[in-house]
C-alpha positions as CSV (number, residue, x, y, z in Angstrom):
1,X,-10.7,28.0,-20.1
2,X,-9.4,24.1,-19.5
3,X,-11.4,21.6,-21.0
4,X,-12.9,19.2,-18.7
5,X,-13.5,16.4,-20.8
6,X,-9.5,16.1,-21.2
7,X,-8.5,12.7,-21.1
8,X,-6.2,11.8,-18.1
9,X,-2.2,11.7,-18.5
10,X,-1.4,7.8,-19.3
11,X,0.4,7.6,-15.7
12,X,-2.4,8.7,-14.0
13,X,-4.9,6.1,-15.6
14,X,-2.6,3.0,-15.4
15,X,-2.4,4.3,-11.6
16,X,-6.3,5.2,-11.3
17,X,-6.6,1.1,-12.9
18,X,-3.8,0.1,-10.5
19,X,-4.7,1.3,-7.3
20,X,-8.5,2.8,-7.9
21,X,-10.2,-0.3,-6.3
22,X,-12.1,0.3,-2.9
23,X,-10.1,-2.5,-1.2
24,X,-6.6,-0.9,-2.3
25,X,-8.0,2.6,-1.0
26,X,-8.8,1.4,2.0
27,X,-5.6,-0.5,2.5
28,X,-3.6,2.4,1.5
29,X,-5.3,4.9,4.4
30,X,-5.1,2.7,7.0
31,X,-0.9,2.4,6.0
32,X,-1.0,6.1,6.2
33,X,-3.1,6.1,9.5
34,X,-0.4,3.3,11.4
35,X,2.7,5.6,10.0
36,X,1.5,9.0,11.1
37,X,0.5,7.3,14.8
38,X,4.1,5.5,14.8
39,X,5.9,8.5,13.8
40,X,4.1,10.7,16.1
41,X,4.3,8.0,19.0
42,X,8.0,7.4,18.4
43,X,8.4,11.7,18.1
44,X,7.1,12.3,21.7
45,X,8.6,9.5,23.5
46,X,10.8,10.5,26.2
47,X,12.3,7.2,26.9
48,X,13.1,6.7,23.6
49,X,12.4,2.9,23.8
50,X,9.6,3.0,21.7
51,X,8.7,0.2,19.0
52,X,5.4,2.0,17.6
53,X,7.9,1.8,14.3
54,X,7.4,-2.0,13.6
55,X,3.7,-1.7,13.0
56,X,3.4,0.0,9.8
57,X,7.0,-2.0,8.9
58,X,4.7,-5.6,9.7
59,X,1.9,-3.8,7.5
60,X,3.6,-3.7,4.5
61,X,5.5,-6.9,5.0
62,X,6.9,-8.6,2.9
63,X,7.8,-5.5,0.6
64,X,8.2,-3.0,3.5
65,X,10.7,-5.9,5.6
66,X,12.7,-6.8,2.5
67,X,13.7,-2.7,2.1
68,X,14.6,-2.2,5.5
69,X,17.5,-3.0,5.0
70,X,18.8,-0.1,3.0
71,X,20.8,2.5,5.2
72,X,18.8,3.7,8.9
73,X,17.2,7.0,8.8
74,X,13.5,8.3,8.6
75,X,13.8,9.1,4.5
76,X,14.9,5.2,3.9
77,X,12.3,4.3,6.7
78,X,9.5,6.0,5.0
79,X,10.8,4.5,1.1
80,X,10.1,1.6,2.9
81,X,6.6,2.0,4.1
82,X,5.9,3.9,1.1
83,X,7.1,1.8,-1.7
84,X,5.5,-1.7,0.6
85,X,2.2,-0.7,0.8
86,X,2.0,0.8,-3.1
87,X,2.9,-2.7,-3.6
88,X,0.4,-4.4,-1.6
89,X,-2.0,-2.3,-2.7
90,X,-1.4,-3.2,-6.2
91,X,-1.5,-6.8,-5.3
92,X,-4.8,-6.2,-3.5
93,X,-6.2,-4.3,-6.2
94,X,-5.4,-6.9,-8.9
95,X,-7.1,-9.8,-6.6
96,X,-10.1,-7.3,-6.5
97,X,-10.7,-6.9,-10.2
98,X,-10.0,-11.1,-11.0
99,X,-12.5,-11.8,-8.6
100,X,-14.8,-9.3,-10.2
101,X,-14.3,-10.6,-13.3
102,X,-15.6,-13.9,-11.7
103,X,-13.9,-16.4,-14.6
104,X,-15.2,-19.9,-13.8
105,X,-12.7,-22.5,-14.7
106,X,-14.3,-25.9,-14.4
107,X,-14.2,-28.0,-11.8
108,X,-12.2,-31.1,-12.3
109,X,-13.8,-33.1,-9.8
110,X,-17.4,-32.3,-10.9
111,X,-19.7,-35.4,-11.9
């Protein structure tokens, strides 16, 4: 029978630390939500003009515009998305847990 109480492989607690804020969650869902709409959007399009593939691009940004430029195609389109919003979502979660802290540096200007 597996134990329960096993402690969690080391990548999945520096990720759990990384990205396990509410905030970072949140961000990382609605990322997911703009890509499956754009992809699905940009799939049944008969014109084939459509630009639903800059919004989840613009929502990672700047991480998601800086690797667009690798080679076109969906797999380097979706590295793109991906790896942008993991970063943002680290970025986001590290904000979240120094403002938790709440670390009062004092105030240089106070009497």
């Amino acid at each position: 029978m597996p134990r329960t109480d096993a402690p969690a492989p080391p990548l999945l607690r520096r990720l759990r630390r990384v990205l396990g804020h509410g905030l970072s969650l949140a961000y990382l869902a609605g990322c997911a939500a703009v890509t499956v709409w754009a992809l699905v959007d940009a799939a049944t399009d008969d014109s084939g003009e459509s630009l639903a593939l800059i919004f989840p691009v613009l929502a990672t940004a700047p991480v998601g515009l800086m690797l667009l430029v690798t080679p076109d195609g969906l797999p380097a389109f979706l590295l793109a998305v991906v790896l942008g919003a993991l970063v943002n979502a680290a970025g986001i979660g590290w904000c979240a847990r120094a403002l938790r802290r709440g670390e009062k540096t004092p105030d240089p200007y106070a009497e």
